[in-house]
py3Dmol code that shows the C-alpha trace and the ligand (Angstrom):
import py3Dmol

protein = """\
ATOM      1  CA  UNK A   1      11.448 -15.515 -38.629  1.00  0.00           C
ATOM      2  CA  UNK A   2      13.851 -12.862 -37.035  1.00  0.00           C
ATOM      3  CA  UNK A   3      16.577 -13.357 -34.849  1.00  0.00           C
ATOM      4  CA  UNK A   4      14.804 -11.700 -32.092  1.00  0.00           C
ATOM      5  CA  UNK A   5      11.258 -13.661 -32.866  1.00  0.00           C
ATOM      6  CA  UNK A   6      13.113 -16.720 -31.925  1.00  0.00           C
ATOM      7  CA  UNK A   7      14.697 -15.207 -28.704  1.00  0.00           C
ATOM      8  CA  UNK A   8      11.075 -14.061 -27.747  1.00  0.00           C
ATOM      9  CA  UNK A   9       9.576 -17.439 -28.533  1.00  0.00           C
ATOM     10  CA  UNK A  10      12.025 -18.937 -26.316  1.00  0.00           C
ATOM     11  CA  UNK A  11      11.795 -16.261 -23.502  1.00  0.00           C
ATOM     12  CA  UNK A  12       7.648 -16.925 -23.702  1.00  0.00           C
ATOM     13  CA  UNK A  13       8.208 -20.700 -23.218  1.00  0.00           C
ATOM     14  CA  UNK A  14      10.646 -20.105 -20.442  1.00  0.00           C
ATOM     15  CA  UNK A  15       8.675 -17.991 -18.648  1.00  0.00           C
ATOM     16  CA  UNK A  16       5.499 -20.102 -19.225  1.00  0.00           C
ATOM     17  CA  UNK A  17       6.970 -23.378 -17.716  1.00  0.00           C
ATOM     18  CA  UNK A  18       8.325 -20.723 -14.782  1.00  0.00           C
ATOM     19  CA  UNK A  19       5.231 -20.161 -13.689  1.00  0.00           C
ATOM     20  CA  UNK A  20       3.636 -23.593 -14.523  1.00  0.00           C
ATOM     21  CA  UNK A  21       6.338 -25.174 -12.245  1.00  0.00           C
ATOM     22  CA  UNK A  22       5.278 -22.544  -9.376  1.00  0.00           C
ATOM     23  CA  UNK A  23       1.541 -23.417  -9.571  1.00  0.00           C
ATOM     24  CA  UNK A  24       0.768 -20.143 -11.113  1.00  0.00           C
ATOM     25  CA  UNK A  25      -1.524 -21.979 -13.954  1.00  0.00           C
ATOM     26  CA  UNK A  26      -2.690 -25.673 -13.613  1.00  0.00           C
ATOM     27  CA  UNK A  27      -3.667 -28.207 -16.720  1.00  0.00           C
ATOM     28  CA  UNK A  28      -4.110 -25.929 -19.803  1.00  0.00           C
ATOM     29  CA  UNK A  29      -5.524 -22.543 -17.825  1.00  0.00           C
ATOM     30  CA  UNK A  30      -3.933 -19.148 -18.518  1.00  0.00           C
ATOM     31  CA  UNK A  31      -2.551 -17.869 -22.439  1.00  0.00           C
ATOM     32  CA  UNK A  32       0.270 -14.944 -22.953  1.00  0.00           C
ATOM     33  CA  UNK A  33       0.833 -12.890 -25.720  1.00  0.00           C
ATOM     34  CA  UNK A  34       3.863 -10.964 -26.675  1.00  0.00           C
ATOM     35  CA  UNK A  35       3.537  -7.564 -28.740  1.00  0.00           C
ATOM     36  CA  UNK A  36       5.841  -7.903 -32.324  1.00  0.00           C
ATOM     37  CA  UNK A  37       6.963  -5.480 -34.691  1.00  0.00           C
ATOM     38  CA  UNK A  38       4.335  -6.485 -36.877  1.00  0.00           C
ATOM     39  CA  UNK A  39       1.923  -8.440 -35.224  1.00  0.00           C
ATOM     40  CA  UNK A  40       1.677 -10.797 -31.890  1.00  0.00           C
ATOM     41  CA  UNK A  41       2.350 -14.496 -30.656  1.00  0.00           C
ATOM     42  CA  UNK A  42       0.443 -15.901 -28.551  1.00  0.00           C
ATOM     43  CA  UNK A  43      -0.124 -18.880 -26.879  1.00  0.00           C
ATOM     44  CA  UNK A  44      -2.122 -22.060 -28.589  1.00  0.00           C
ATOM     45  CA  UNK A  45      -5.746 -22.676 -27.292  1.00  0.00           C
ATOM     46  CA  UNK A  46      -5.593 -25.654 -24.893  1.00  0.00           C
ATOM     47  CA  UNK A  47      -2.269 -25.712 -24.516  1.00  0.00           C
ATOM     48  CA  UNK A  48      -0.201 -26.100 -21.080  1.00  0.00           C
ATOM     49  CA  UNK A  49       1.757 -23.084 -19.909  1.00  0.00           C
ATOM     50  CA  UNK A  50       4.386 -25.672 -18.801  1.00  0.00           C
ATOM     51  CA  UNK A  51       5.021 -27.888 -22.144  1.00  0.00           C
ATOM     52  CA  UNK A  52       4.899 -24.645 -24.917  1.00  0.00           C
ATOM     53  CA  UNK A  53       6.870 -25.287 -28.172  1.00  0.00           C
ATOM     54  CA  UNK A  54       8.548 -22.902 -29.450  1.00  0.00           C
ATOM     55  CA  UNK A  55       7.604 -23.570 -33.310  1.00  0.00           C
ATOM     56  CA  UNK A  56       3.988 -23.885 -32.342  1.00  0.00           C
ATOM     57  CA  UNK A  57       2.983 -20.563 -30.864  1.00  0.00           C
ATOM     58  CA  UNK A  58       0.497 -18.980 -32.719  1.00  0.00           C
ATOM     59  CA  UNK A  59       1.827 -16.127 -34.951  1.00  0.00           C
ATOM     60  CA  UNK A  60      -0.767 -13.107 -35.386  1.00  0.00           C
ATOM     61  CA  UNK A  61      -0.577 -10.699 -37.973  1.00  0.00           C
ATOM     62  CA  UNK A  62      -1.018  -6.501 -36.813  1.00  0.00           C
ATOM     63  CA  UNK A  63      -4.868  -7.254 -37.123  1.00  0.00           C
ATOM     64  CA  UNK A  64      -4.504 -10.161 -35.286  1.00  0.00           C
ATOM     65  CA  UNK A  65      -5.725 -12.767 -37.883  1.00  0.00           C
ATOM     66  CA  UNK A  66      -4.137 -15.972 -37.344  1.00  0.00           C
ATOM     67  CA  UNK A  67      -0.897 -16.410 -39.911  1.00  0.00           C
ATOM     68  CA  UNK A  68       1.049 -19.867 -38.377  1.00  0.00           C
ATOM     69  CA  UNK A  69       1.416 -22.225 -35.921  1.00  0.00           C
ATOM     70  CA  UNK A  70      -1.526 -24.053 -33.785  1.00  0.00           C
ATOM     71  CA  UNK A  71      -4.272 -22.716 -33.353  1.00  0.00           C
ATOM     72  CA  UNK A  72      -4.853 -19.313 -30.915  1.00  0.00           C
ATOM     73  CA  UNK A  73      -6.037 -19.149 -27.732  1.00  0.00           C
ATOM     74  CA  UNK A  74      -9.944 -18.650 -27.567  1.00  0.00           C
ATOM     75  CA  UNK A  75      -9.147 -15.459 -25.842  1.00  0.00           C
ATOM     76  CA  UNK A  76      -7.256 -13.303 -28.708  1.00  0.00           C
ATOM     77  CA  UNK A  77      -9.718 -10.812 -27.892  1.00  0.00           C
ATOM     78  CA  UNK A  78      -9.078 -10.437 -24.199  1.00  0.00           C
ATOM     79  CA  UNK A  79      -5.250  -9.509 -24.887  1.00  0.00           C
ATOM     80  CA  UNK A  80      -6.580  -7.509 -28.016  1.00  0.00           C
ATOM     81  CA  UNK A  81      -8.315  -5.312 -25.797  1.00  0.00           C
ATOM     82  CA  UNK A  82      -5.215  -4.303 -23.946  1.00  0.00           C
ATOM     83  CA  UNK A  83      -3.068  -4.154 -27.259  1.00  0.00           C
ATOM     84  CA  UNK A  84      -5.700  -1.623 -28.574  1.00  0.00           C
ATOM     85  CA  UNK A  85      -6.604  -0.018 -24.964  1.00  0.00           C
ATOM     86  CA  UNK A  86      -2.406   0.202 -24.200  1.00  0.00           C
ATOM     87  CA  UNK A  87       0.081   1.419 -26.942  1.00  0.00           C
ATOM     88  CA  UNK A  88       2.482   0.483 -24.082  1.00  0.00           C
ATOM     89  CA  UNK A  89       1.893  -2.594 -23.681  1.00  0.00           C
ATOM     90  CA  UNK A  90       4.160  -4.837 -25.132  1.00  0.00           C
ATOM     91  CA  UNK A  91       2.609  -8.599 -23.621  1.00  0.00           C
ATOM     92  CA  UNK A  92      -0.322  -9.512 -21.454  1.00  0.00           C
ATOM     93  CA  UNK A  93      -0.327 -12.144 -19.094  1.00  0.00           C
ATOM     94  CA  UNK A  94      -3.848 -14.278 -18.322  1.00  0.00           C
ATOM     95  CA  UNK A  95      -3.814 -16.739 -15.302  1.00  0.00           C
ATOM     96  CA  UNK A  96      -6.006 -18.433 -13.623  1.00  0.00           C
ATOM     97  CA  UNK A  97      -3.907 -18.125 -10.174  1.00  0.00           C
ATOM     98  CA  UNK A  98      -5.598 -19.408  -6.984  1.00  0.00           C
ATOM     99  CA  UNK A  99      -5.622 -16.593  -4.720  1.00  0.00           C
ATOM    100  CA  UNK A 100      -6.658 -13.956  -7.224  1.00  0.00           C
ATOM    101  CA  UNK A 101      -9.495 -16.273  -8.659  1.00  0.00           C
ATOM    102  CA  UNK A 102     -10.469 -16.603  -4.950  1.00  0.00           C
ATOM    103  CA  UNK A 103     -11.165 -12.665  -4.853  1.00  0.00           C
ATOM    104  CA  UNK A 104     -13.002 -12.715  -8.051  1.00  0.00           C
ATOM    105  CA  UNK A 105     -15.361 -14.991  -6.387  1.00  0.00           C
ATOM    106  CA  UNK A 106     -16.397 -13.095  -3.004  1.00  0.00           C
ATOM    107  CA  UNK A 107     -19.783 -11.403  -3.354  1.00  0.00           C
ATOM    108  CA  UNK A 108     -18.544  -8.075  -1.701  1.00  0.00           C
ATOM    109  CA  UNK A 109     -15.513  -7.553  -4.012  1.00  0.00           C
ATOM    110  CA  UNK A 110     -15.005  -4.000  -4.391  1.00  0.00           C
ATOM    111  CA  UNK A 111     -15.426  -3.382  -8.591  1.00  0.00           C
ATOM    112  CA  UNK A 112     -13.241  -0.660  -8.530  1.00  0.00           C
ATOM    113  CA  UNK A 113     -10.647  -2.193  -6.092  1.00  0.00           C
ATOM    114  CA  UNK A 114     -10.920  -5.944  -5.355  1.00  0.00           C
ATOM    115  CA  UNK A 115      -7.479  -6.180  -4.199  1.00  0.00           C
ATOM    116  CA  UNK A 116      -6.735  -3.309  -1.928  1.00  0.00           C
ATOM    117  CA  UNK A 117      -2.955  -1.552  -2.512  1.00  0.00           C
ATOM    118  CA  UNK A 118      -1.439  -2.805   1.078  1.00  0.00           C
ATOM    119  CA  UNK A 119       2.201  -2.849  -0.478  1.00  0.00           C
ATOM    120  CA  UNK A 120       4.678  -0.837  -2.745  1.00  0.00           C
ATOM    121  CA  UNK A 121       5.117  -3.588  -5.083  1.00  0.00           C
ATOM    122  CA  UNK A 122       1.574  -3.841  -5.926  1.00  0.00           C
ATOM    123  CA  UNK A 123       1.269  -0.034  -6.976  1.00  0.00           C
ATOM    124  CA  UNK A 124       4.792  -0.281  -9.021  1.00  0.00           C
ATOM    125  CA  UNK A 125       3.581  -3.277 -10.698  1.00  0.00           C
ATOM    126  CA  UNK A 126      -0.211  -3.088 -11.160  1.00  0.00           C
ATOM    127  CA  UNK A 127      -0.346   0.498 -10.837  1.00  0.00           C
ATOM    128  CA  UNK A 128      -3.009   2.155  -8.162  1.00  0.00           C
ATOM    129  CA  UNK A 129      -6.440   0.251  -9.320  1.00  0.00           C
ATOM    130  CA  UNK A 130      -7.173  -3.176 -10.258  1.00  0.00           C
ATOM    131  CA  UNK A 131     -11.005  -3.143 -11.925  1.00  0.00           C
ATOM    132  CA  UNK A 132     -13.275  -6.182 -11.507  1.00  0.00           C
ATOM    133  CA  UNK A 133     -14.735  -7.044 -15.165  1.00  0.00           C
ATOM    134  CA  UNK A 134     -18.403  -8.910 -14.452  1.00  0.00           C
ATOM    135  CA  UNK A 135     -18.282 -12.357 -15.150  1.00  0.00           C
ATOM    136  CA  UNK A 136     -18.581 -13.609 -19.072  1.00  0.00           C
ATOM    137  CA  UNK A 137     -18.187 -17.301 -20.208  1.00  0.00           C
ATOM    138  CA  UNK A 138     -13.936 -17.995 -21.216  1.00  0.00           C
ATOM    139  CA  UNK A 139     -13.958 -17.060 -24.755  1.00  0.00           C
ATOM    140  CA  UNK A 140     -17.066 -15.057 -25.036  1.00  0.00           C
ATOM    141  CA  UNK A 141     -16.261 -11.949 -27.246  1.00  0.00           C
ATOM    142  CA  UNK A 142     -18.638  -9.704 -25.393  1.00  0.00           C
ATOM    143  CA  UNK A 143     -15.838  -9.000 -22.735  1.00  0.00           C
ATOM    144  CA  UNK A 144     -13.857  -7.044 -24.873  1.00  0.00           C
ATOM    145  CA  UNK A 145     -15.329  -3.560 -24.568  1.00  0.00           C
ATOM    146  CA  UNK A 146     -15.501  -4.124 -21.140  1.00  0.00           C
ATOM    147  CA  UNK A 147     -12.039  -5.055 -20.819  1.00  0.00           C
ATOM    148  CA  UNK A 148     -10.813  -2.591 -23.307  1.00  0.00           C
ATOM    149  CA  UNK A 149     -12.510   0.157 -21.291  1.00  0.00           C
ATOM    150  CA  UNK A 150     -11.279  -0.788 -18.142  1.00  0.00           C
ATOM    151  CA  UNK A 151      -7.482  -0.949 -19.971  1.00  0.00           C
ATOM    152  CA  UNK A 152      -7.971   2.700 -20.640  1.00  0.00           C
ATOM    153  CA  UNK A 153      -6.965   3.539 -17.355  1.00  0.00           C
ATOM    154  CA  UNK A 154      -5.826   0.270 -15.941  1.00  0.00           C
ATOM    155  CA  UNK A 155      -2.308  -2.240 -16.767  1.00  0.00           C
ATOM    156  CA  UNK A 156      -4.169  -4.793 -15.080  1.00  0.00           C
ATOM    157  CA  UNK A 157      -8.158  -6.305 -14.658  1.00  0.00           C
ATOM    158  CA  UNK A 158      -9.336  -8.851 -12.463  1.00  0.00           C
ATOM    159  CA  UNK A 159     -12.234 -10.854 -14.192  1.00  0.00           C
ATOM    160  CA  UNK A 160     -15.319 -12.302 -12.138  1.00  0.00           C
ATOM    161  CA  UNK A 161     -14.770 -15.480 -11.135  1.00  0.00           C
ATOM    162  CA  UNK A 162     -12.238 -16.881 -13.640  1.00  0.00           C
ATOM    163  CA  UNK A 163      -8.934 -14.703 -13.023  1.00  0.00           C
ATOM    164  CA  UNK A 164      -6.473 -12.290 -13.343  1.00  0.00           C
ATOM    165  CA  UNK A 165      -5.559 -10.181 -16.621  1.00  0.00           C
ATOM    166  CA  UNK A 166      -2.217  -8.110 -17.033  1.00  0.00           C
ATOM    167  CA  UNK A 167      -0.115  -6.255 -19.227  1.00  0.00           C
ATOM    168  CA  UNK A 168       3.460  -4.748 -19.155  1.00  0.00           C
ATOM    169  CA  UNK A 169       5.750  -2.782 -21.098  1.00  0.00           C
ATOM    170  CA  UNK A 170       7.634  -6.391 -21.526  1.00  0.00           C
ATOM    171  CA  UNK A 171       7.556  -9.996 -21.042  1.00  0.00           C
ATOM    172  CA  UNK A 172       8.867 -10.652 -17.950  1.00  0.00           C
ATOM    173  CA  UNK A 173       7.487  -7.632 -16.763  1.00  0.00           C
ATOM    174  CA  UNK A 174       3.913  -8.879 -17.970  1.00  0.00           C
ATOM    175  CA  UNK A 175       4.977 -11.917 -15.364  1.00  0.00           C
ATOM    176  CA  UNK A 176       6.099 -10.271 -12.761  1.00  0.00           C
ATOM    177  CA  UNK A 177       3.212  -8.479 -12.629  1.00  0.00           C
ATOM    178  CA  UNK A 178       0.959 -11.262 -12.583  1.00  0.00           C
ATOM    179  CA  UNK A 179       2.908 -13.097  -9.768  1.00  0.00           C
ATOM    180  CA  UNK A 180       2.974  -9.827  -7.890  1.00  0.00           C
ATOM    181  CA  UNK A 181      -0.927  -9.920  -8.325  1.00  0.00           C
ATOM    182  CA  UNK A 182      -0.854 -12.754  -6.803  1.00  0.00           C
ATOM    183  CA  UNK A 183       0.961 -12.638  -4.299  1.00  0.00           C
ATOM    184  CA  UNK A 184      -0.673  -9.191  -3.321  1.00  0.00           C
ATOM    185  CA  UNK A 185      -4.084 -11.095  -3.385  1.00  0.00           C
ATOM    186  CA  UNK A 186      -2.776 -13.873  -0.929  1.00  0.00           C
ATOM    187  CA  UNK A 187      -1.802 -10.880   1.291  1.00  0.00           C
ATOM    188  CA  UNK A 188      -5.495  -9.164   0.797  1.00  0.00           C
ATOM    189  CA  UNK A 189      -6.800 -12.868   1.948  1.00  0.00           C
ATOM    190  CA  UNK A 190      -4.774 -13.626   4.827  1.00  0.00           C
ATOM    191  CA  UNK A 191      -5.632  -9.705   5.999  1.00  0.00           C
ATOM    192  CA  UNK A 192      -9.426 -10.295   5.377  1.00  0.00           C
ATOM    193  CA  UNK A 193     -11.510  -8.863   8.542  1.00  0.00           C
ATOM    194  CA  UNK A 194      -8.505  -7.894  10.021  1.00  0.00           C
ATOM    195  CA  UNK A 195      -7.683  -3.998  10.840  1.00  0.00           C
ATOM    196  CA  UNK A 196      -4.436  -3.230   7.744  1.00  0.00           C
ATOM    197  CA  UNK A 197      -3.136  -0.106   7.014  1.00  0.00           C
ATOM    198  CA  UNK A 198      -3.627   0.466   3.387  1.00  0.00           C
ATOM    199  CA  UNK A 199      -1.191   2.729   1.470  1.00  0.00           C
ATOM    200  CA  UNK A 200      -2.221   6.268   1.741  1.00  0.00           C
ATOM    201  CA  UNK A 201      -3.121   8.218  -1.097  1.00  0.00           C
ATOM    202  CA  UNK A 202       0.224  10.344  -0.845  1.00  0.00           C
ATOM    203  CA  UNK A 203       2.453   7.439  -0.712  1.00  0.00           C
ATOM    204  CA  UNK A 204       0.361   5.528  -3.638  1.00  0.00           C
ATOM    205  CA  UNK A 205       1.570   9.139  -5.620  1.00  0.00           C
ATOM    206  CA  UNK A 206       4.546   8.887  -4.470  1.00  0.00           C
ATOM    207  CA  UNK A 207       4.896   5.298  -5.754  1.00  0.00           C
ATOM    208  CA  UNK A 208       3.796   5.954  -9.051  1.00  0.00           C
ATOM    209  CA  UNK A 209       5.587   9.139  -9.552  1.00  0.00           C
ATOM    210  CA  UNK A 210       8.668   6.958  -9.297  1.00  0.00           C
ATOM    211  CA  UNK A 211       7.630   4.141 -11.026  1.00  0.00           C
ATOM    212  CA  UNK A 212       4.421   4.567 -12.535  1.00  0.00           C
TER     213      UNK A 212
END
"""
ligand_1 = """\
10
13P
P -7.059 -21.085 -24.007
O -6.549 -22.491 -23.777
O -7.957 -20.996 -25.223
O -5.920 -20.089 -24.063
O -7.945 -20.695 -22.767
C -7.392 -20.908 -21.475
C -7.963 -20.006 -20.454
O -7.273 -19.596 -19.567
C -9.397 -19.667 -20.512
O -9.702 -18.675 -19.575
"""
view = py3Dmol.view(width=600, height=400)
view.addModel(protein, "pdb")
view.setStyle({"model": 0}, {"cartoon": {"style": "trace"}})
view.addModel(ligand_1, "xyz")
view.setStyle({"model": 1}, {"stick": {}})
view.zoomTo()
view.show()
């Protein structure tokens, strides 16, 4: 292993027990990957974001067959389908994070944008749209093309009612993104029924001009 494999395994647990000491993933809900020169880690299946070992992350060739440590995550295929969809991504983020599972369970989501852009941060971190993938079992294999063709021309997917998906240009990017989501989702819930100004289309341009 590299010097800088070890610094990312690290980083990965780190950030994992972050956000498990936050609430942002309960019990053993939510996996991240991390994009390697030649090939990916990701988290092990059934494992708890906030007790990761280093030595135990599953290590993924460029094809993404499984080379060492514990078993992957039943959803290799789900951060796959960025990977492919998303030469810039370089880690994806899955949570199962109250507020945005919340919104992936109202009937009258909008598909194309189930959490509206109300703030800056949202746009510089999710980008302008956020679609909503129809609901497949965890681990079912079919969501890939869907996912992979909503990555086309999203960073981020919301998933029926089971969660959030993202995917940065790095790590803690990847996790910033996803508590962003979050937190932009808690906003869209609060505001439910009430009158908000959304961003306009002009300052959404604006945004992602600058930081898209
Ligand atoms: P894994 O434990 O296989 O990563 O699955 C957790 C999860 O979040 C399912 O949606």
């Amino acid at each position: 292993m590299s010097d800088g494999e070890g610094a990312i395994r690290a980083r990965l647990v780190e950030l994992g027990a972050s956000l498990f000491a936050r609430g942002f993933s309960v019990g053993s809900a939510g996996n991240i990957s991390v994009r390697l020169d030649d090939g990916y880690l990701i988290t092990p299946t059934n494992s708890s974001l906030g007790r990761l070992d280093p030595a135990r992350l599953a290590r993924l060739d460029a094809d993404f067959r499984h080379l060492a440590g514990d078993k992957p995550s039943k959803e290799v295929f789900m951060h796959r389908a960025f990977y492919r969809a998303r030469p810039d991504a370089q880690a994806v983020v899955h949570l199962h994070s109250t507020m945005a599972t919340a919104i992936a369970c109202l009937a009258d989501a909008d598909p194309e944008n189930p959490i509206p852009p109300l703030t800056p941060y949202f746009v510089m971190r999710i980008g302008a749209r956020l679609p909503l993938i129809p609901y497949f079992r965890p681990g079912d294999p079919a969501m890939e093309p869907a996912i992979h063709a909503a990555a086309l021309t999203a960073r981020a997917v919301l998933l029926a009612n089971h969660g959030p998906v993202v995917s940065a240009a790095s790590l803690s990017d990847a996790v910033h993104a996803a508590e962003e989501l979050e937190e932009a989702a808690k906003l869209a819930l609060i505001l439910r029924g009430t009158n908000t100004r959304a961003l306009t289309p002009a300052q959404i341009a604006d945004l992602l001009g600058t930081f898209g």
